[in-house]
Backbone as a ProteinNet text record, in pm:
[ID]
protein_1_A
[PRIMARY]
XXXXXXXXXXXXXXXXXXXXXXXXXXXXXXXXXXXXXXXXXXXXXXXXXXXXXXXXXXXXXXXXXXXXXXXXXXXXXXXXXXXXXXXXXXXXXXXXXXXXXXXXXXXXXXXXXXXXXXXXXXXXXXXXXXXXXXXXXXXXXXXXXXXXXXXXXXXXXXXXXXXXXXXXXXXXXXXXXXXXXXXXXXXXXXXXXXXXXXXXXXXXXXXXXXXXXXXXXXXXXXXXXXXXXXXXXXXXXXXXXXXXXXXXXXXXXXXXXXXXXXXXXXXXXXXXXXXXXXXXXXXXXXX
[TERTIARY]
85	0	89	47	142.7	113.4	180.9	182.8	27.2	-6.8	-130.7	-199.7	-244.8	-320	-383.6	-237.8	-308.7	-325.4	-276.4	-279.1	-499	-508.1	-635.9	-752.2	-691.6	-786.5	-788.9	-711.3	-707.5	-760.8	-767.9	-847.3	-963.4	-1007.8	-1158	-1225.7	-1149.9	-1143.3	-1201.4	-1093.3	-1123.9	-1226	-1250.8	-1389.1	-1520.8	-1493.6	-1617.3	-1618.8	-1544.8	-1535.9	-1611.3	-1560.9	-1596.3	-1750.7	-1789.6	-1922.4	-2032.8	-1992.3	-2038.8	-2040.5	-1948.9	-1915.2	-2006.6	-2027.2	-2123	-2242.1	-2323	-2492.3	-2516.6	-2559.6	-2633.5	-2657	-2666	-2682.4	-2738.2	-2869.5	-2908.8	-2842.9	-2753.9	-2675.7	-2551.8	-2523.1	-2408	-2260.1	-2323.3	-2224.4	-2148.5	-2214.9	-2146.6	-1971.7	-1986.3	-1864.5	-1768.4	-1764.2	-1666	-1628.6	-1706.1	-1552.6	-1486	-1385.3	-1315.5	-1192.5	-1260.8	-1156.4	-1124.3	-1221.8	-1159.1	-1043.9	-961.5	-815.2	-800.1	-905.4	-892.6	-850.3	-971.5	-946.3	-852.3	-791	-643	-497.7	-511.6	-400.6	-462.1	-569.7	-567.9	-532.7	-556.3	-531.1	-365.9	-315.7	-105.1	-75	-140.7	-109.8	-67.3	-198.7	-241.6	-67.2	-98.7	34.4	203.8	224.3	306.2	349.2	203.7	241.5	266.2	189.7	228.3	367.6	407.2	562.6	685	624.4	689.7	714.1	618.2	567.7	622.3	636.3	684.5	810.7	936.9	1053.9	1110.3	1041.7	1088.5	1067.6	1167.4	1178.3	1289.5	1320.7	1400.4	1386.9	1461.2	1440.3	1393.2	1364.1	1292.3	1150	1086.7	1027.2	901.6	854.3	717.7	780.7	863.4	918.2	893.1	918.1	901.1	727.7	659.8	558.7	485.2	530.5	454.9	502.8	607.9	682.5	558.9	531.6	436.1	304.4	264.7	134.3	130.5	227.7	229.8	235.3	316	401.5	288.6	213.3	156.1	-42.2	-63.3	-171.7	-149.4	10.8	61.4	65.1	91.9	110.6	-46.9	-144.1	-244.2	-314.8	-285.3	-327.8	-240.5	-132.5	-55	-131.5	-152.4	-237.2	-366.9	-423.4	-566.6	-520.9	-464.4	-397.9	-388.3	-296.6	-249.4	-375.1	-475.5	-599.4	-677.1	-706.8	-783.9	-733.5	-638.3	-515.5	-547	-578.4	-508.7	-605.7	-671.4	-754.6	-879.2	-940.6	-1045.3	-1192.6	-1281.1	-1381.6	-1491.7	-1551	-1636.9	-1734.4	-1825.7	-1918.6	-1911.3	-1975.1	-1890.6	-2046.2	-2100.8	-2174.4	-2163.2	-2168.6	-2091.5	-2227.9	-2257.4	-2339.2	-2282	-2407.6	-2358.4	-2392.6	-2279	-2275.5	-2224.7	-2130.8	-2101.1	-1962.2	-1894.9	-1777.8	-1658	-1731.6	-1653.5	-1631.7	-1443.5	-1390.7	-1426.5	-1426.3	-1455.3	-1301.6	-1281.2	-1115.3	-1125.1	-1192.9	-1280.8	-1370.7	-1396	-1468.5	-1528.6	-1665.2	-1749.2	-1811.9	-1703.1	-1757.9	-1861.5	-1956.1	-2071.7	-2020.1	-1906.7	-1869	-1736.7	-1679.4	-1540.3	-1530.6	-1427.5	-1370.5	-1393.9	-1389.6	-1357.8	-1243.2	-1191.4	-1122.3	-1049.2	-970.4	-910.4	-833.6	-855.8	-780.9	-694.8	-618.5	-423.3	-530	-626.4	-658.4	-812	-878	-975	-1094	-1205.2	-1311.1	-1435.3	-1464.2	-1592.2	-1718.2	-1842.4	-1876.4	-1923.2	-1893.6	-1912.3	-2060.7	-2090.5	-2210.2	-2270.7	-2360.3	-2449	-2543.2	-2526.6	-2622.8	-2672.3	-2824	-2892.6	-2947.2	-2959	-3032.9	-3148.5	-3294.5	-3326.3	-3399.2	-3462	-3540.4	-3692.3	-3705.8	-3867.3	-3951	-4018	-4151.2	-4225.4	-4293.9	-4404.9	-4589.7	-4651.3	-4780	-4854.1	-4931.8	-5037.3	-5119.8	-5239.7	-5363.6	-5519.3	-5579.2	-5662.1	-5819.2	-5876.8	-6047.9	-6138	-6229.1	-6317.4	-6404.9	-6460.4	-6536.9	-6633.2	-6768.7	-6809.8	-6793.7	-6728.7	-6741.9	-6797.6	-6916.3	-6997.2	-7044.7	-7064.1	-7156.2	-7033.7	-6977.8	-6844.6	-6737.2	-6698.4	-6631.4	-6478.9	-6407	-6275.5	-6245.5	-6091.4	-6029.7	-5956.4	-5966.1	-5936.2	-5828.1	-5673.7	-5575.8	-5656.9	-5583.4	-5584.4	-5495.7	-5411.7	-5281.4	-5171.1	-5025.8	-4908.4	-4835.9	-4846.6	-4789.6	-4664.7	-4607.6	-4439.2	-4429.1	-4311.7	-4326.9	-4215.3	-4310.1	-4215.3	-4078.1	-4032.2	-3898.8	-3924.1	-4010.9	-4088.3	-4151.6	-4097.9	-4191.6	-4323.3	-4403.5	-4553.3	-4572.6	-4681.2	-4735.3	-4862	-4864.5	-4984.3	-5106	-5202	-5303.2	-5422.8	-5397.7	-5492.5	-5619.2	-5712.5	-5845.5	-5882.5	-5781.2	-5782.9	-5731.9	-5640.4	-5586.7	-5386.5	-5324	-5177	-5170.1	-5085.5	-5029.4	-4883.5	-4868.1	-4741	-4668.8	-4489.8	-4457.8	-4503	-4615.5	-4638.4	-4788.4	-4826.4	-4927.4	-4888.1	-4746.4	-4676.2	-4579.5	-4530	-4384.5	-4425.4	-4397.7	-4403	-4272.5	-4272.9	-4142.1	-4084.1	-4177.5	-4141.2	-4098.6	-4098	-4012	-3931.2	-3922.3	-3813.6	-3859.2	-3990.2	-3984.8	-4098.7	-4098.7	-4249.6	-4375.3	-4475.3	-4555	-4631.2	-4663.2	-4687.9	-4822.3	-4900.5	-5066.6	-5143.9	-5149.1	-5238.5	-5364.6	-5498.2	-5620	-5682.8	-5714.9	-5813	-5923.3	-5981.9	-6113.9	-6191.5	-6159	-6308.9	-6312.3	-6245.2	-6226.2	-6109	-6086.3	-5915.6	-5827.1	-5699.4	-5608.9	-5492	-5391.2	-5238.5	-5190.9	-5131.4	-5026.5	-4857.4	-4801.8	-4660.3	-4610.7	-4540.6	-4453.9	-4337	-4252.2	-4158.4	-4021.2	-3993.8	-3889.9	-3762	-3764	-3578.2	-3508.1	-3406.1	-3264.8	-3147.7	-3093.7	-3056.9	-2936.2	-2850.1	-2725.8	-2718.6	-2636.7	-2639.5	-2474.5	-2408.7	-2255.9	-2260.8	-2132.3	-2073.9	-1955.6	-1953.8	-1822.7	-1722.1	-1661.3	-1584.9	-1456.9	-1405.4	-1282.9	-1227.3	-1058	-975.9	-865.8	-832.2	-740.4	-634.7	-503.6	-381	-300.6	-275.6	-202.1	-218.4	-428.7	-424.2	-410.1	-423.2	-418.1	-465.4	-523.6	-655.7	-554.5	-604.1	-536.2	-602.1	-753.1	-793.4	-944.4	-1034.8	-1160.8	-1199.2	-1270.8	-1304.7	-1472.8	-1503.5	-1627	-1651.5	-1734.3	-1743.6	-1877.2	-1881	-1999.3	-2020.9	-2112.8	-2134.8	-2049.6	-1962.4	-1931.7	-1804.7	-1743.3	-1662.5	-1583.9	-1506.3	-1469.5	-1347.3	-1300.3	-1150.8	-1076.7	-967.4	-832.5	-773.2	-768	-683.3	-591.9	-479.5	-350.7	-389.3	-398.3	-450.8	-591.2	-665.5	-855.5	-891	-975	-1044.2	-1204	-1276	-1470.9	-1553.9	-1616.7	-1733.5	-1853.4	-1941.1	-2060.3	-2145.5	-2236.5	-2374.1	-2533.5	-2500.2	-2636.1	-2657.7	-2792	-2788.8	-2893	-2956.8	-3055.3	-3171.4	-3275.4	-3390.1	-3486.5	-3498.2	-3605.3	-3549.2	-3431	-3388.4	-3207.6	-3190.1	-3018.6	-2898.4	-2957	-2913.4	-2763.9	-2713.9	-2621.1	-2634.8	-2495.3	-2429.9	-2386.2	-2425.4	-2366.4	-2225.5	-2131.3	-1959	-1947.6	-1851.6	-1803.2	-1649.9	-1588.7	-1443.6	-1422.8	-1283.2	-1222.8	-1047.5	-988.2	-815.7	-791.7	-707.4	-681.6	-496.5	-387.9	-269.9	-254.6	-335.7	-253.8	-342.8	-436.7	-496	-366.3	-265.7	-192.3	-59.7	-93.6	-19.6	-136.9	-234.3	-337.1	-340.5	-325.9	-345.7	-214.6	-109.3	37	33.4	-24.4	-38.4	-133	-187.2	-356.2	-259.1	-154.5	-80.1	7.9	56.5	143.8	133.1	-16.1	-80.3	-93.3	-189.3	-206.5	-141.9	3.2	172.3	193.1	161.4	200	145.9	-15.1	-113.4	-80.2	-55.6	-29	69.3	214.2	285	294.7	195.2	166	104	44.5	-67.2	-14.4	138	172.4	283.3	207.5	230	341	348.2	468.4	597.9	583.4	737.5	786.2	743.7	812.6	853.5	915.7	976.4	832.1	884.8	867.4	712.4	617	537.9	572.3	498	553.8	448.3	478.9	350.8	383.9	320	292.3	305.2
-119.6	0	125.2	196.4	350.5	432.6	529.5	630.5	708.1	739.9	834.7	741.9	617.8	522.6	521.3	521.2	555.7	637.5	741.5	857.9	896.2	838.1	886.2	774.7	655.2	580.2	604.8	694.4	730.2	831.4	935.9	1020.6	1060.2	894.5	915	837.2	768.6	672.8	816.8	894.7	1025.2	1118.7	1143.5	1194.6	1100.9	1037.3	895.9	952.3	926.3	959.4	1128.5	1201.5	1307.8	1335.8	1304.3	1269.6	1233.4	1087.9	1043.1	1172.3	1229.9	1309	1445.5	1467.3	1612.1	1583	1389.2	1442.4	1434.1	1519.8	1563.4	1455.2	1403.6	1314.7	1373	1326.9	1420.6	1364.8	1314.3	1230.5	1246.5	1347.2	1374.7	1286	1141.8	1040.3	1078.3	1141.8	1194.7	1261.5	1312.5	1393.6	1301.3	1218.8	1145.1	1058.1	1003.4	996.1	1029.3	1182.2	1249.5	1205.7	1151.2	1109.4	962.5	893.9	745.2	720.6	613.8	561.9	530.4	471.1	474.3	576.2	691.3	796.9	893.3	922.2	950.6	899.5	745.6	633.8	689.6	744.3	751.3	894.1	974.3	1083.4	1090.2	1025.8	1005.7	960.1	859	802.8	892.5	944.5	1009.6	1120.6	1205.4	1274.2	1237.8	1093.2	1036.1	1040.8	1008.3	976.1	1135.7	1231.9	1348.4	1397.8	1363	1404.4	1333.9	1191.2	1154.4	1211	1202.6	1234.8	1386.6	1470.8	1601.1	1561.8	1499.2	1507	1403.5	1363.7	1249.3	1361.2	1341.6	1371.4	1526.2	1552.2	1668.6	1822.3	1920.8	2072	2119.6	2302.8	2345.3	2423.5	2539.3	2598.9	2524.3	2475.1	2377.5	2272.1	2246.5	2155.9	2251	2315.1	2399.1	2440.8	2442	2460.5	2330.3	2218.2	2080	2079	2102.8	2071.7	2129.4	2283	2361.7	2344.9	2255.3	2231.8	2129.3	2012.4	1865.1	1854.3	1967.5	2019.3	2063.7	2202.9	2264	2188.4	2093	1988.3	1898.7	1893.5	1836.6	1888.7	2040.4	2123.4	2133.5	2155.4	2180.8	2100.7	1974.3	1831.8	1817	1864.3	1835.8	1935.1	2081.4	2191.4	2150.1	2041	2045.6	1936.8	1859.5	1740.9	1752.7	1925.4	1969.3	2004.1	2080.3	2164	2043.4	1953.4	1836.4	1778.6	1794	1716.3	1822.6	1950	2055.3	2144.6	2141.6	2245.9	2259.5	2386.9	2365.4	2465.2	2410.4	2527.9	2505.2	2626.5	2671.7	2746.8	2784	2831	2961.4	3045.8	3161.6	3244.4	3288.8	3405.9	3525.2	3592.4	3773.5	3836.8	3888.8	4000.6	4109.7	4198.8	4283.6	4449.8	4524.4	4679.6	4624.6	4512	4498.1	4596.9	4590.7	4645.3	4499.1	4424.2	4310.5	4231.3	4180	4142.2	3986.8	3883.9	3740.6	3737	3645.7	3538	3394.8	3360.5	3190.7	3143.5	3060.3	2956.8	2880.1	2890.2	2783.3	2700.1	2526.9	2436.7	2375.3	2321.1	2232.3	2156.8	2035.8	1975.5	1960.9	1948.8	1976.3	2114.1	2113	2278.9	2381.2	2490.3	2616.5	2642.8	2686.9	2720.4	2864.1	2860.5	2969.5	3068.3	3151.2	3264	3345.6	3398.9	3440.3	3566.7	3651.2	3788.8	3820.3	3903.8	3944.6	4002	3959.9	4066.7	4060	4190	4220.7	4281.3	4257.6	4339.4	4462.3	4584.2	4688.4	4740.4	4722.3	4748.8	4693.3	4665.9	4540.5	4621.4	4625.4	4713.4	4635	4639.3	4572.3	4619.8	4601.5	4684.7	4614.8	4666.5	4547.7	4593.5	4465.7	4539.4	4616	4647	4755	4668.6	4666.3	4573.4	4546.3	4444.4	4405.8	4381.5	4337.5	4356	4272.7	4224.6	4127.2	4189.3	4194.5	4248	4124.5	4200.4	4124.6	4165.6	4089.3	4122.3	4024	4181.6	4141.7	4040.5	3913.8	3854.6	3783.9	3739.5	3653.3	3523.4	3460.7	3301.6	3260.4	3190.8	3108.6	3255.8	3351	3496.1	3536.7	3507.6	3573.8	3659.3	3788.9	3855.7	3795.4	3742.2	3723.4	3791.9	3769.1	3795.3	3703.9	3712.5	3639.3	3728.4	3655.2	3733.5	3650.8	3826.5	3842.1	3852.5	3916.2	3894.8	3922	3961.9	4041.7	4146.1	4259.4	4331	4428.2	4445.3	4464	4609.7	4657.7	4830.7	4865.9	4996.2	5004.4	5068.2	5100.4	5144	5299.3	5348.4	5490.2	5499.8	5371.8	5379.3	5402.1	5356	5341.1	5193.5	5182.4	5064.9	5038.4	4972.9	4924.1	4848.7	4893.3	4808.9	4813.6	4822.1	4755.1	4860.8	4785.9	4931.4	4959.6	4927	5008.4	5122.6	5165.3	5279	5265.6	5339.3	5337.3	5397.9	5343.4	5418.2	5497.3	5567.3	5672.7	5599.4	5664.4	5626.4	5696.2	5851	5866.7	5798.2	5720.7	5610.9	5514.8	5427.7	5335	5364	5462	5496.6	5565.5	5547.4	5618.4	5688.4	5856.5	5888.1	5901.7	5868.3	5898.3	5747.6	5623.3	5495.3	5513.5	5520.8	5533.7	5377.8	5353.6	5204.7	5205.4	5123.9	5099.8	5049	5085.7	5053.9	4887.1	4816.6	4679.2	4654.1	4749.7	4704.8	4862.2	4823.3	4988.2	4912.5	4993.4	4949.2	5020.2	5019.9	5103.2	5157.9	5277.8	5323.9	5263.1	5137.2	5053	4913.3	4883.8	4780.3	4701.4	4690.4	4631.5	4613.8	4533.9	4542	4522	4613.1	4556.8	4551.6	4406.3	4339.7	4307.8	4391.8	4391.4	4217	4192.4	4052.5	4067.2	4002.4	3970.5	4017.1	4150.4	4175.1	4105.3	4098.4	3997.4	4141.6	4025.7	4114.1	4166.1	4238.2	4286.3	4298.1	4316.9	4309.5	4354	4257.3	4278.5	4269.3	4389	4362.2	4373.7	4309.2	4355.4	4427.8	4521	4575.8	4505.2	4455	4422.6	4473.2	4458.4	4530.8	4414	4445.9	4318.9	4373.5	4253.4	4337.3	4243.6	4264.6	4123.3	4203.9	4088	4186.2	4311.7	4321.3	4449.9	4549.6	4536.2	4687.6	4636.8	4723.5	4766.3	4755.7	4660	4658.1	4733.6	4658.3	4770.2	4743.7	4814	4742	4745.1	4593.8	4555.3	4560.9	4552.3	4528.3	4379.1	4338.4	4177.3	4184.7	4099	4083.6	3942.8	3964.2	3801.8	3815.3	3672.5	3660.9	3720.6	3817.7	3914.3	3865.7	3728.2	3706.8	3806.8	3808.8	3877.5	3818.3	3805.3	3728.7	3793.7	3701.4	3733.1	3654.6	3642	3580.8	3432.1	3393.2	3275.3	3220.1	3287.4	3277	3338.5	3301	3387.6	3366	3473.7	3455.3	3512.6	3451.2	3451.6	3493.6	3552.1	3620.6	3520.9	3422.6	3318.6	3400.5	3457.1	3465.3	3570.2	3588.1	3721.8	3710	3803	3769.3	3840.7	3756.3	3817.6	3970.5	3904.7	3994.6	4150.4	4147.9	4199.4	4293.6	4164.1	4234.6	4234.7	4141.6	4109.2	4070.4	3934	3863	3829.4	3784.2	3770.3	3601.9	3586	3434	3434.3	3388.6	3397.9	3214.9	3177.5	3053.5	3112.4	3048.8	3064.4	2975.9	2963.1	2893.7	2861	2779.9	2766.5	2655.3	2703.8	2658.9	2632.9	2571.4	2607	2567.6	2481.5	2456.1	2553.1	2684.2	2761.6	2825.7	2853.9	2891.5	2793.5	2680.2	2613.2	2581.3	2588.3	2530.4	2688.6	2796.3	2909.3	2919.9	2898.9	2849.8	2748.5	2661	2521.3	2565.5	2652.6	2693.1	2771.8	2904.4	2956.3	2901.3	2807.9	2739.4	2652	2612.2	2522.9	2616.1	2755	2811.4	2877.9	2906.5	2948.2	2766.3	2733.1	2633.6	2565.8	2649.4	2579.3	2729.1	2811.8	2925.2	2922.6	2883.2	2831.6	2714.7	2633.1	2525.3	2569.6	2672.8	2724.8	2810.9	2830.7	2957	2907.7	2873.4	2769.1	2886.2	2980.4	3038	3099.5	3005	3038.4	2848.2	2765.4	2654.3	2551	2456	2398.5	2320.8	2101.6	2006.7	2002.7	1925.1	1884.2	1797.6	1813.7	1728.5	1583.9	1436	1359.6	1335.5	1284.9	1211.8	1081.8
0	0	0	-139.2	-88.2	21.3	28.2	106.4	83	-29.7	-95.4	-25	-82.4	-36.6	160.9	193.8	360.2	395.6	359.7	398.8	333	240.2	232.6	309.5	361	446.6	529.3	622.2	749.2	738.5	603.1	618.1	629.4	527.1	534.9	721.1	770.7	903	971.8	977.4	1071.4	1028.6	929.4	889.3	934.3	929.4	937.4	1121.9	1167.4	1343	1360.2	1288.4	1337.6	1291	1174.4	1127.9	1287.2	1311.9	1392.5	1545.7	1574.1	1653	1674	1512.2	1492.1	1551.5	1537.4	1548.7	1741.8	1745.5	1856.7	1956.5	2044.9	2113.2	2251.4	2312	2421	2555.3	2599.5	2699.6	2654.7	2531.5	2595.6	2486	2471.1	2453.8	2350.7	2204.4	2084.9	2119.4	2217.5	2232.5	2271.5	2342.7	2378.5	2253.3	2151.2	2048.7	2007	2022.2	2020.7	2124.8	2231.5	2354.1	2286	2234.8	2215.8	2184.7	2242.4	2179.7	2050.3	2028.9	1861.9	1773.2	1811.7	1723	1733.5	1888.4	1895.2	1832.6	1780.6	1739.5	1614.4	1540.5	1359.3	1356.3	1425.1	1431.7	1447.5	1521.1	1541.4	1416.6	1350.2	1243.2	1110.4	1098.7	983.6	1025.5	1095.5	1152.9	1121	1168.6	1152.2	1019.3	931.4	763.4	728.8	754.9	710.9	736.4	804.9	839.2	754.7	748.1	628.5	507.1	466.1	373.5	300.6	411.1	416	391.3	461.2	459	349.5	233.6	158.5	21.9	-55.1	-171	-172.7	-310	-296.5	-253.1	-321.8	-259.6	-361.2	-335.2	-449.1	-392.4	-475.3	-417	-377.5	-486.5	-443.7	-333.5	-346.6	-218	-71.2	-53.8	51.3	88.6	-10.7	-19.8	66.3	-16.4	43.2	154.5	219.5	367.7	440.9	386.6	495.2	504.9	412.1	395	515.9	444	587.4	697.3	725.6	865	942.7	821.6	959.1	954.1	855.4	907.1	1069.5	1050.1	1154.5	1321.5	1286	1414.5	1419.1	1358.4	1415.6	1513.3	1458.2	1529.5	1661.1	1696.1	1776	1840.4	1805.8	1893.9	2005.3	1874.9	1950.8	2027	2006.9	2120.2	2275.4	2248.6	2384.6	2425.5	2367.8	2430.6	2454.9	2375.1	2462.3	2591	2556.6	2719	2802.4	2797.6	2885.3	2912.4	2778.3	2811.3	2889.8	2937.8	3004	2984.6	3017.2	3021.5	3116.7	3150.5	3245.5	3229.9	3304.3	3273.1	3382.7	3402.7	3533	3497.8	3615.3	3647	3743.2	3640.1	3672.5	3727.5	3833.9	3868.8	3821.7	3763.9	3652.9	3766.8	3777	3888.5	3976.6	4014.4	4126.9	4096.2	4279.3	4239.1	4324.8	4346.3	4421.7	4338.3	4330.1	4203.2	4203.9	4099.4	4112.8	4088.7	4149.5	4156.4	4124	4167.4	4128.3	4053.9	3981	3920.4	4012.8	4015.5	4127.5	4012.1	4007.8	3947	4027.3	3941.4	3983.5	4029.5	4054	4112	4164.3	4299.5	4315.2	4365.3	4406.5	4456.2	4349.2	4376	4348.2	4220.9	4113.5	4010.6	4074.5	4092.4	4147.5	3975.6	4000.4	3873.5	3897.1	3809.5	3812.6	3805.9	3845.7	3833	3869.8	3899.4	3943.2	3814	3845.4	3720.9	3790.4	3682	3770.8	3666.2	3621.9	3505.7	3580.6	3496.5	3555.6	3507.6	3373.8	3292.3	3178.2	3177.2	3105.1	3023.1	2899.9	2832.9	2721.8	2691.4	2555.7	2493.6	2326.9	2250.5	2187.1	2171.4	2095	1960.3	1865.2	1758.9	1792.5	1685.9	1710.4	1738.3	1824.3	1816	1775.1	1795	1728.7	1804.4	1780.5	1842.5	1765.6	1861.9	1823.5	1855.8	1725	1757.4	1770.2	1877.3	1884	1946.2	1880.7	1860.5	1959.1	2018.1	2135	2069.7	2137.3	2105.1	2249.5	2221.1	2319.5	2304.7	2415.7	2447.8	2571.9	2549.4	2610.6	2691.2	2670.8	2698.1	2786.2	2764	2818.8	2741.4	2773.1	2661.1	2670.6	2569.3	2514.9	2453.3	2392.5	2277	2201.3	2090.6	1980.1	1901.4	1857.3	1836.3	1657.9	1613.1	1444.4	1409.4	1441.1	1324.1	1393.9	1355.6	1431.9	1294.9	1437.6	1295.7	1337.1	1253.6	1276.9	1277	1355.8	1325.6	1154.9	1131.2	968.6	999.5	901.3	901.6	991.8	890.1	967.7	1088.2	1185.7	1309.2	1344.3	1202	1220.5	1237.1	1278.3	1281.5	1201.3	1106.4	963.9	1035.4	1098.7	1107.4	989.7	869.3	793.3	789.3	774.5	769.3	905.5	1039.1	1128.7	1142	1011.8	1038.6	1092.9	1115.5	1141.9	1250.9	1358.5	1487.2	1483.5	1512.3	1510.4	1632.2	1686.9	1809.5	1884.9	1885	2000.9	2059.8	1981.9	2066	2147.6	2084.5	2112.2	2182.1	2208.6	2307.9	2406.3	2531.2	2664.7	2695.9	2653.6	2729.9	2818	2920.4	3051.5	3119.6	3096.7	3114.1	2990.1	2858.1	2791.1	2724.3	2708.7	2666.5	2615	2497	2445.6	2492.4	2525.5	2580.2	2558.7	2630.2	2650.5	2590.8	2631.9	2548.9	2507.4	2447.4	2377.4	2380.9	2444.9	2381.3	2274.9	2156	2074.3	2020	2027.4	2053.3	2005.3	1899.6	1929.3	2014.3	2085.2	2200.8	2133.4	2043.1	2020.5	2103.5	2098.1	2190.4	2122.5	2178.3	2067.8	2205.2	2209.1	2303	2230.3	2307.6	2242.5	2337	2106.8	2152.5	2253.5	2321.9	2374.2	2295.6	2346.8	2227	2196.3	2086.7	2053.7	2063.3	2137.3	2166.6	2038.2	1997.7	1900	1892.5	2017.3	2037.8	2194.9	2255.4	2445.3	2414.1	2566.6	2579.3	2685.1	2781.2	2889.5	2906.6	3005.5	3002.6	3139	3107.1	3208.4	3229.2	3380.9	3446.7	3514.3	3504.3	3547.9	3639.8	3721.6	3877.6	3831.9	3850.4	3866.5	3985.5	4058	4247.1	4276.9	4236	4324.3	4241.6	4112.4	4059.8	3920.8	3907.4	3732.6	3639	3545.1	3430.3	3308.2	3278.7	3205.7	3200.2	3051.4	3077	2955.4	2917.5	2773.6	2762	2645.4	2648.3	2555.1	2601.8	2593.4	2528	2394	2308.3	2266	2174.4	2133.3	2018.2	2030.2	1882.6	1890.5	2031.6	2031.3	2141.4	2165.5	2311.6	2321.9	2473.3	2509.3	2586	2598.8	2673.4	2791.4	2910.2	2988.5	3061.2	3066.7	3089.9	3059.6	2915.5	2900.4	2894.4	2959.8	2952.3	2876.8	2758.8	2665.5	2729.7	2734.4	2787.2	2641.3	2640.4	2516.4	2611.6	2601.3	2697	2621.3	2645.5	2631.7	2669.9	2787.4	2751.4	2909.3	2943.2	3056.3	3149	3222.9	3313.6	3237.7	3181.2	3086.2	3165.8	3251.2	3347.1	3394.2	3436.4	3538.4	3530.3	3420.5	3345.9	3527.5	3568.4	3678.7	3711.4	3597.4	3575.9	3430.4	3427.4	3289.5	3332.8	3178.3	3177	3086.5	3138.1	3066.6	3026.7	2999.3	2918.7	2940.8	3033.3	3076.2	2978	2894.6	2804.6	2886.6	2852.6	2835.2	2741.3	2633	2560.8	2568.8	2577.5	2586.6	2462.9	2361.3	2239.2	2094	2146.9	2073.5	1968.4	2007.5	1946.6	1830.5	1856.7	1787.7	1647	1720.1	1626.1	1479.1	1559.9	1471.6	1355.9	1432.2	1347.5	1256.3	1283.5	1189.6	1092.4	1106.4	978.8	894.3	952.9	853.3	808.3	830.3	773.4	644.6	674.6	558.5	493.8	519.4	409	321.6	419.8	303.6	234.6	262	202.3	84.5	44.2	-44.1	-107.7	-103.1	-147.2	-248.1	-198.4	-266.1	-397.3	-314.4	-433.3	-512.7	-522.4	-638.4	-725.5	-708.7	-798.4	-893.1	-1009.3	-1123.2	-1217.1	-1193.2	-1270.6	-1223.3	-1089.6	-1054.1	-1048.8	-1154.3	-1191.9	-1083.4	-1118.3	-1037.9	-1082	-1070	-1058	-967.2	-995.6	-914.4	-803.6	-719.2	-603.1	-562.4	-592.5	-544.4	-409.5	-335.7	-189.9	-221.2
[MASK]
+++++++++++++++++++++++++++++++++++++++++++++++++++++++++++++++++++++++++++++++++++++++++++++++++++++++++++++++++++++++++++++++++++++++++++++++++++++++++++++++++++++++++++++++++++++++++++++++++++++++++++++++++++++++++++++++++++++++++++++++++++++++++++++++++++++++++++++++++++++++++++++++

């Protein structure tokens, strides 16, 4: 069997694993074939052959090219190796205006996570979209007056609201300036009712502040989609206190092999870069 040859059965072996790995499993179990011995020994393998593979044959620019392609498929795998071995994550809730710093991780099980620095969120702010409203029509049931919802209708760009041959509401029907918030139910002069939906959130951040022995380092603001780093911990913000904007939900991360893994991606990609640039010559290279 050549080299090409295993190198692509092991490839498809490990795709086949991670496949299995992606579907959802409500217990959880999906994730742990990632830990299996198996798929760690195809994963060394596949590695092993890439390194070969890399250091066999002559010099030359496309030669250099394939080294970095093999090499850094290689470092990446070695990256996530270390972060599976090493790495960790958590889940952390920040009361949001405090001024008392957190130092610890309170795992669900086991002691306390102690941290190389202090944080604290200082301010929690959310924005959301325009609302919407469900309208709905008085009716009798069983001689009893109800309501019966008709439709939902969205605010326009122009901050009216389209009710149809009821006519259009402006924001000063719908906005209360004196809470600073759209009003929850409008009734309308012919017994109607517009009940505002549950507004979606549009973009929420935290601002957070960090201590190391006692003295302010600085202060970030923390979004979705937008994590930030500190001496090794990167936090991604999940999610918040709906009611109340009370607490913040964080996702503590440590990764020690995040950075090998980011080296190994540029490396491949100087390396497929190289292979692609058909007019600076030089020999093809097989595996």
């Amino acid at each position: 069997m050549n080299r090409m040859m295993a190198a692509v059965i092991l490839m498809v072996l490990l795709v086949l694993f991670m496949l299995a790995g992606a579907v959802p499993s409500p217990d959880g179990t999906t994730a742990m074939i990632f830990k299996m011995p198996v798929f760690i020994v195809l994963a060394g393998l596949l590695a092993g052959l890439s390194v070969y593979c890399a250091w066999k044959g002559g010099v030359g620019f496309r030669r250099v090219g394939f080294l970095l392609t093999h090499l850094g498929v290689v470092v990446i795998m070695v990256g996530a190796l270390i972060g599976w071995g090493f790495g960790e994550s958590h889940d952390l809730v920040l009361p949001t205006g405090s001024n008392e710093f957190v130092r610890e991780i309170q795992q669900r099980e086991g002691p306390s996570l102690p941290l190389p620095f202090g944080m604290v969120c200082r301010r929690f702010t959310t924005g959301y979209y325009d609302p919407s409203y469900d309208l709905y029509e008085p009716i009798l049931r069983n001689g009893n007056r109800d309501y019966r919802k008709v439709a939902t209708h969205k605010m326009s760009t122009s901050g009216e609201l389209s009710l149809g041959l009821l006519g259009r509401l402006g924001q000063a029907e719908l906005f209360n300036p004196e809470t600073m918030e759209w009003k929850n139910r409008v009734v309308l002069t012919n017994g109607w009712i517009l009940q505002q939906v549950p507004p979606t959130p549009r973009v929420f951040a935290a601002d957070l502040a960090f201590q190391v022995d006692g003295e302010p380092v600085r202060e970030q603001k923390l979004a979705v989609n937008q994590p930030i780093e500190m001496k090794g911990w990167r936090f991604y913000l999940m999610s918040y206190d709906k009611q109340d904007n009370a607490y913040v939900v964080l996702t503590a991360r440590r990764d020690p092999g995040r950075l090998a893994v980011v080296a190994g991606i540029w490396m491949a990609m100087a390396g497929i870069v190289m292979l692609g640039l058909p007019w600076l010559g030089g020999k093809r290279v097989a595996s």
